[in-house]
C-alpha positions as CSV (number, residue, x, y, z in Angstrom):
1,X,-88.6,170.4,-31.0
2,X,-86.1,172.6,-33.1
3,X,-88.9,171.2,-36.3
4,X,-91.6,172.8,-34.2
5,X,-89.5,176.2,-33.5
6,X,-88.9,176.5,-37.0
7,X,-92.2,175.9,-37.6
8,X,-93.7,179.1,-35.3
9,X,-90.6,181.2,-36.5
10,X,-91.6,180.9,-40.2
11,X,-95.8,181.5,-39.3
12,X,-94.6,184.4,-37.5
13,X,-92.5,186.0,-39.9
14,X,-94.9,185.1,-42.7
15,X,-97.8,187.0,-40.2
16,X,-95.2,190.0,-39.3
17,X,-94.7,190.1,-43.5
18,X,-98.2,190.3,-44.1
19,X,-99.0,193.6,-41.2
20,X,-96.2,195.2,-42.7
21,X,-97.6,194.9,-46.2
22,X,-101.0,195.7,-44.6
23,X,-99.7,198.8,-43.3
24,X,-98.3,199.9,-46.2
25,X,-101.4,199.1,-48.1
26,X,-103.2,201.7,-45.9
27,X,-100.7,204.4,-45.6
28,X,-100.8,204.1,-49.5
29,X,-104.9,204.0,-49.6
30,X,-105.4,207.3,-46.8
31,X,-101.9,209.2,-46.7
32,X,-100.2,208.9,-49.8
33,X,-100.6,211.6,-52.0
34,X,-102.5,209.6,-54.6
35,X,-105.9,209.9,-56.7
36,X,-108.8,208.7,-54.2
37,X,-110.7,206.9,-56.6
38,X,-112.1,204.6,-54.4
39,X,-114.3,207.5,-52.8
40,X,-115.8,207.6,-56.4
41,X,-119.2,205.8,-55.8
42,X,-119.1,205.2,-52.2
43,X,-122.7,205.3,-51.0
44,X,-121.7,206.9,-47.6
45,X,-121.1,210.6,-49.7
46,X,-124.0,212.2,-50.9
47,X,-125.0,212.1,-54.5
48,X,-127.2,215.0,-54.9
49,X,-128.5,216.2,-58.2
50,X,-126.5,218.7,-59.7
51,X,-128.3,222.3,-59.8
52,X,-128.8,223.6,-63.1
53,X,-126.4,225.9,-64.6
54,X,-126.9,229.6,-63.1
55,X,-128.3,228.4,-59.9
56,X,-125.7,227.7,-58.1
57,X,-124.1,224.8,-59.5
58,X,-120.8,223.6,-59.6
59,X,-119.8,224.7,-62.6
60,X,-121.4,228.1,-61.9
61,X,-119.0,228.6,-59.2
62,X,-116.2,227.9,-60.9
63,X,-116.8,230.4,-63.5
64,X,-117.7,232.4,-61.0
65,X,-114.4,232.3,-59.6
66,X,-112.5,231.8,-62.6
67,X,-114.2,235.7,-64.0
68,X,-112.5,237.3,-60.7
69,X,-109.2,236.7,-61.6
70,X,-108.1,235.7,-58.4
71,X,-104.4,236.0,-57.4
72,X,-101.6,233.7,-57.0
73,X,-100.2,233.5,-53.0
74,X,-97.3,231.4,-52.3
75,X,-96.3,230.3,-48.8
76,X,-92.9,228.5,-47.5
77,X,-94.1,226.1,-44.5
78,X,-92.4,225.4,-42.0
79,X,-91.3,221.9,-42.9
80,X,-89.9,223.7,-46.1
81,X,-92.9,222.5,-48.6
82,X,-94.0,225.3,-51.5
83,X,-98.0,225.8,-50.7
84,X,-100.5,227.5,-53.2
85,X,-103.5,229.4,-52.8
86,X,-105.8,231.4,-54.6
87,X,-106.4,235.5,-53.2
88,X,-109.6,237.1,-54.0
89,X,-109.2,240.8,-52.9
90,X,-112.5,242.9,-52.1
91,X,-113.1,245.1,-54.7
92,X,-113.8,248.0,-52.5
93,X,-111.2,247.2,-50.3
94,X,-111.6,245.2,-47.0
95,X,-110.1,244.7,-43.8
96,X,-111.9,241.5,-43.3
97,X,-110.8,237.7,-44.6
98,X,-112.3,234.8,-45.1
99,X,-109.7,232.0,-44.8
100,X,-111.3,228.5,-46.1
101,X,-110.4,224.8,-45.9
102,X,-111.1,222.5,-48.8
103,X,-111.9,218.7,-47.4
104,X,-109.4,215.0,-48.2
105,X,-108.8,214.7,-51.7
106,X,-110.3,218.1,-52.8
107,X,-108.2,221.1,-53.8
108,X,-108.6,224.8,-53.6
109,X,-111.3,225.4,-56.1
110,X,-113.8,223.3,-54.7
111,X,-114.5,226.1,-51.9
112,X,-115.7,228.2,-54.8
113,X,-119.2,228.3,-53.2
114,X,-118.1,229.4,-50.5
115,X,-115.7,231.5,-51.7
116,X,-118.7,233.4,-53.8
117,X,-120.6,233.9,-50.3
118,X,-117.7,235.8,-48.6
119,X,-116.9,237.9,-51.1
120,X,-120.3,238.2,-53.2
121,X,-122.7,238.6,-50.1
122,X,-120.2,239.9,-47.5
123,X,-117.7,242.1,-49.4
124,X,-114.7,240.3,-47.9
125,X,-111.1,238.9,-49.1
126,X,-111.2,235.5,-49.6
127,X,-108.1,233.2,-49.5
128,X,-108.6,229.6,-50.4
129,X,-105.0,227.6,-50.2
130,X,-104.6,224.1,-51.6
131,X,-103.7,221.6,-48.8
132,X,-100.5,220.1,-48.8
133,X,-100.4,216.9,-50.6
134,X,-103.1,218.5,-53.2
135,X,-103.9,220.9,-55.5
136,X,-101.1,222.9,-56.6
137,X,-99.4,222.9,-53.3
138,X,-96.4,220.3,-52.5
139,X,-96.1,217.7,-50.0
140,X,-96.3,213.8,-51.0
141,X,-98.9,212.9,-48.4
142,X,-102.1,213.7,-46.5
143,X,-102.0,215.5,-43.2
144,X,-105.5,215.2,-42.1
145,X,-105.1,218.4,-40.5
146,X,-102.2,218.1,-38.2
147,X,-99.3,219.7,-40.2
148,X,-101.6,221.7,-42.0
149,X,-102.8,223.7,-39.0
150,X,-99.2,224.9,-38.9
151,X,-99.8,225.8,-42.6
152,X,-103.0,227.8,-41.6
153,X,-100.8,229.7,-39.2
154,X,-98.3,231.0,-42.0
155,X,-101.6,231.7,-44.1
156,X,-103.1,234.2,-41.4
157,X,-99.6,235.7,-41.3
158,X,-100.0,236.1,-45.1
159,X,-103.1,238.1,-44.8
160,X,-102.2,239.7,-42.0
161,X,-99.4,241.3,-44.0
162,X,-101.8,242.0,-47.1
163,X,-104.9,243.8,-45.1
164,X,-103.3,245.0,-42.4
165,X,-103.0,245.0,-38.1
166,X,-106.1,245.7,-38.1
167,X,-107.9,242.9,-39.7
168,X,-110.5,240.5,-38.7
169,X,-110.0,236.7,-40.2
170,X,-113.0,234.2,-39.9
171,X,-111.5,230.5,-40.5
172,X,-114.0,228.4,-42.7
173,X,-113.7,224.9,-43.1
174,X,-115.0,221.5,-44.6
175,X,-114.8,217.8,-44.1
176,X,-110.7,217.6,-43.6
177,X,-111.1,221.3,-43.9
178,X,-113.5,221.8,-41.0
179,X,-110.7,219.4,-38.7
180,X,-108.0,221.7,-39.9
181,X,-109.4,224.5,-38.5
182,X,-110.8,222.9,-35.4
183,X,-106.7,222.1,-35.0
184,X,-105.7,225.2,-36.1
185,X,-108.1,226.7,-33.0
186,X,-105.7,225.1,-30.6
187,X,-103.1,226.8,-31.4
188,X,-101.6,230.6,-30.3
189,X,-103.6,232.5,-32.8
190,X,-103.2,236.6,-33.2
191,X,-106.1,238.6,-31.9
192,X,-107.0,239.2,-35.4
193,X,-108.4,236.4,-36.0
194,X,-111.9,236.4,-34.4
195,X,-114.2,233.2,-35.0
196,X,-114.1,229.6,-36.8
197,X,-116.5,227.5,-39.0
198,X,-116.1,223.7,-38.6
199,X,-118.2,221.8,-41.2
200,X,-118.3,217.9,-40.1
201,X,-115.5,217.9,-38.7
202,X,-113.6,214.8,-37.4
203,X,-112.9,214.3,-33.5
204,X,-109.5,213.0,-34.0
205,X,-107.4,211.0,-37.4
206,X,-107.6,208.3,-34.9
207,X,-111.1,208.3,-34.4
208,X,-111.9,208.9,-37.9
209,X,-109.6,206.0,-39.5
210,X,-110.7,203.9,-37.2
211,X,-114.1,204.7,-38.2
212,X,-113.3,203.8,-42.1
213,X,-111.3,200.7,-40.9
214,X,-114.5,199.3,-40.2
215,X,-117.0,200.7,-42.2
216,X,-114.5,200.1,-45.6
217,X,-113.1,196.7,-44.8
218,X,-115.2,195.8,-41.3
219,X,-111.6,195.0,-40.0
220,X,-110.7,196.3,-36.2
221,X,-108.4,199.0,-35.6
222,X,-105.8,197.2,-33.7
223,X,-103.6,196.2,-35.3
224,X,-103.4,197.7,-38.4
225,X,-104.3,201.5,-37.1
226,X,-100.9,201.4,-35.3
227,X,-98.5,200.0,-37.6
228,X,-100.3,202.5,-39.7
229,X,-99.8,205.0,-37.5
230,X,-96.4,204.1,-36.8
231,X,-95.1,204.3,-40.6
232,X,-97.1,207.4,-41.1
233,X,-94.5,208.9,-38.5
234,X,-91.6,207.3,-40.4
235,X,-92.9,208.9,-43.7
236,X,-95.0,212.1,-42.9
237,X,-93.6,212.9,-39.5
238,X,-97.1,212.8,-37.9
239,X,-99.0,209.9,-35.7
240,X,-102.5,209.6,-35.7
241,X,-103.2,209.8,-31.9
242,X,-101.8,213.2,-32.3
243,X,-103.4,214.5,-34.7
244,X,-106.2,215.1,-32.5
245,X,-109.0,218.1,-33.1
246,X,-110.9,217.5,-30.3
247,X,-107.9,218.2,-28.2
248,X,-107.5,221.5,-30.0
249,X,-110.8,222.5,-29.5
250,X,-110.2,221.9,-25.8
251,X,-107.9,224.8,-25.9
252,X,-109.6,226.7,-28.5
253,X,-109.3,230.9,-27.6
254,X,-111.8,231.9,-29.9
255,X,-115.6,231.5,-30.5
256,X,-116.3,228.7,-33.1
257,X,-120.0,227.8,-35.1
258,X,-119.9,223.7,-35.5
259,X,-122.3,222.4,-38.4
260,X,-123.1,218.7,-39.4
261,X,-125.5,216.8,-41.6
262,X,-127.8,214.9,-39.5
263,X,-127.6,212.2,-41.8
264,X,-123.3,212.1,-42.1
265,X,-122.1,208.3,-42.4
266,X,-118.6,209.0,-43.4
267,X,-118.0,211.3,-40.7
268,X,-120.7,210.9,-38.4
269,X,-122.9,213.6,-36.4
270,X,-121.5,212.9,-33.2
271,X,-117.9,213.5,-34.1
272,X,-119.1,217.1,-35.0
273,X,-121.4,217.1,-31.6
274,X,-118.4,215.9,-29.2
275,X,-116.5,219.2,-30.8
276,X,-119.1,221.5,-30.0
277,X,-119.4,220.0,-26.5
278,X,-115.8,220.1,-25.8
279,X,-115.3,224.0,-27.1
280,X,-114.7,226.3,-23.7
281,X,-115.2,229.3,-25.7
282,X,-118.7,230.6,-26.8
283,X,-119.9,228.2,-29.6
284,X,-122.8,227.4,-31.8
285,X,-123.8,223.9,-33.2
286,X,-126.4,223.6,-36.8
287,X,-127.3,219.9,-37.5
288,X,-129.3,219.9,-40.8
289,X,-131.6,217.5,-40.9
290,X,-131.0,214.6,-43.7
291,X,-128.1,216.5,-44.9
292,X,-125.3,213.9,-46.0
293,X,-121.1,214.4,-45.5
294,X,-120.5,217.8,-46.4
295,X,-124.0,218.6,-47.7
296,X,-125.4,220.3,-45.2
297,X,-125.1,223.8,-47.2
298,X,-126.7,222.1,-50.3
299,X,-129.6,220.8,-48.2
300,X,-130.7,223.8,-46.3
301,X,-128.5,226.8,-48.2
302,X,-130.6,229.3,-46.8
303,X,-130.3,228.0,-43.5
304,X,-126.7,227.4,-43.7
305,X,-126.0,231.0,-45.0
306,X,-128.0,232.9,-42.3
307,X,-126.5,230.4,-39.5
308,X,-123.1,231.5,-40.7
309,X,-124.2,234.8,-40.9
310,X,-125.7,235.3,-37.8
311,X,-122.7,234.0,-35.9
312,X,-120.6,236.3,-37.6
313,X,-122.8,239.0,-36.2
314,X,-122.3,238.2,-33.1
315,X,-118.5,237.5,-32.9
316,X,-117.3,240.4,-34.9
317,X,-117.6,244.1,-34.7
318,X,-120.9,245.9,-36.2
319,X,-121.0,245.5,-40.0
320,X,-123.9,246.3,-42.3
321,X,-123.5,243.8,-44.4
322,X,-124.2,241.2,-41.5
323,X,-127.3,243.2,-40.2
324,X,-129.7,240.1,-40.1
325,X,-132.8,239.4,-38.2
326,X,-132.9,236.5,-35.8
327,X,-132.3,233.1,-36.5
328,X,-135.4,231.0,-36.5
329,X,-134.4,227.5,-37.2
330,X,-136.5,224.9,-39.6
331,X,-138.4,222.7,-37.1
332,X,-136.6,219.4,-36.6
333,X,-132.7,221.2,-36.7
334,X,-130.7,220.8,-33.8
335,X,-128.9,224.3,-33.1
336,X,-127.5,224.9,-30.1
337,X,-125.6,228.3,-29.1
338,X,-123.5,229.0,-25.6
């Protein structure tokens, strides 16, 4: 008997041994601030062909934004971290900001693209911050969007101060971007800030992990997601069935424009369609057709641009520069406005 005790003792320490090393595994693998070089090669992100140079490639961008100068912004969070971003003033003065969201594992310059359409087609400010846990910014671990929508707040704050009381500030985000601003929506924003931009966005970390749990390593979520979860408390301060943007959305107080590739299998369409369903405010959703994770402006970028456009029209006051004609969406998109 006390043989057979020791026995099940020893198989269940050696079992409790190996979840703890499991979850530290995958708090190293998804939170950790650490290079993602798994992602590198995963067939579930698109591998498009790179545009040539001058047409809107990568690279194109960057020099782009490298030849504006941009400025240097600093920002204290709350939980005391040091947080970078890059300020790109209008050149004939604005009162108008763009504020964008790079996605996991990305960094400030990435949203260069996008950065060129607010301020090159728009004749806004343009203020792209690195994440905590990347870029230039500090932190030694990934939010997913949680603590960073506290972040976000501090950075409307900023460009309150630098443009003025009477500003208007369009959040713009995508991939982890695009959940950070759908979490960002639930909180007590300032009037000045008039509509948001979600690109595939993730329902929930939850939802999302549990997602890549299987897809990665076809393991189920329990119970590695909440040992997980539990350590990422311990370590980052955050759980994962928190860190929920489909709650936020719930109590968004502002309009918000969803978009999603129709053909996302890292985060899949119906995360971004379950957002757009559970918004109360007035909303828009673009699927683009075949477009994969965080693609969809590289699929259809004329589509994408008027979409964003458009919305903008709508949501903020009378501009010239946003003077479009109607949408008319490419047979075969799903886009939905309410």
């Amino acid at each position: 008997m006390t043989q057979g005790f020791i026995w099940i003792a020893a198989a269940a320490g050696a079992l409790a041994a190996l979840l703890i090393a499991a979850s530290i595994y995958f708090y190293r693998m998804a939170i950790h601030r650490s290079p993602k070089t798994y992602l590198e090669g995963d067939p579930d992100l698109p591998q498009l062909p790179e545009p040539k140079a001058g047409e809107g490639s990568a690279a194109d961008h960057q020099a782009w934004l490298r030849g504006r100068a941009p400025e240097e912004a600093e920002l204290l969070s709350p939980d005391g971290l040091k947080l970078r971003a890059y300020w790109l003033p209008a050149p004939g003065g604005s009162a108008r900001t763009a504020i964008l969201a790079h996605g996991y594992s990305g960094e400030a310059k990435q949203m260069a693209g996008f950065a060129r359409f607010y301020a090159e087609q728009l004749g806004w400010n343009v203020l792209l911050p690195d994440a905590r846990g990347h870029g230039r910014s500090g932190g030694g671990y990934i939010g997913f969007g949680w603590p960073e929508r506290k972040d976000y707040l501090g950075w409307i704050d900023w460009a309150l101060a630098r443009t003025g009381s009477d500003a208007e500030i369009v959040l713009h985000g995508i991939s982890m971007g695009g959940a950070t601003v759908c979490m960002t929506a639930g909180e007590a924003l300032p009037p000045q800030v008039k509509a948001i931009v979600a690109d595939c966005p993730y329902t929930s970390v939850k939802d999302e992990l549990t997602f890549q749990l299987k897809r990665m390593y076809k393991l189920p979520p329990f119970p590695f997601l909440p040992l997980t979860s539990a350590l990422t408390k311990l370590l980052a301060g955050y759980s994962f069935g928190e860190a929920s943007a489909l709650e936020q959305v719930r109590r968004a107080g502002v309009p918000m424009l969803f978009i999603h590739g129709g053909a996302d299998t890292f985060v899949p369409t119906w995360m971004g369609v379950k957002l757009h369903e559970a918004c109360p405010q007035p909303k828009e959703l673009l699927v683009v057709p075949g477009a994969e994770h965080g693609a969809a402006r590289q699929k259809a970028p004329e589509q994408y641009d008027a979409a964003v456009r458009a919305f903008l029209e709508r949501w903020l006051a009378p501009d010239p520069l946003l003077s479009i004609t109607a949408m008319e969406p490419v047979r075969g998109d799903l886009l939905c406005t309410t």
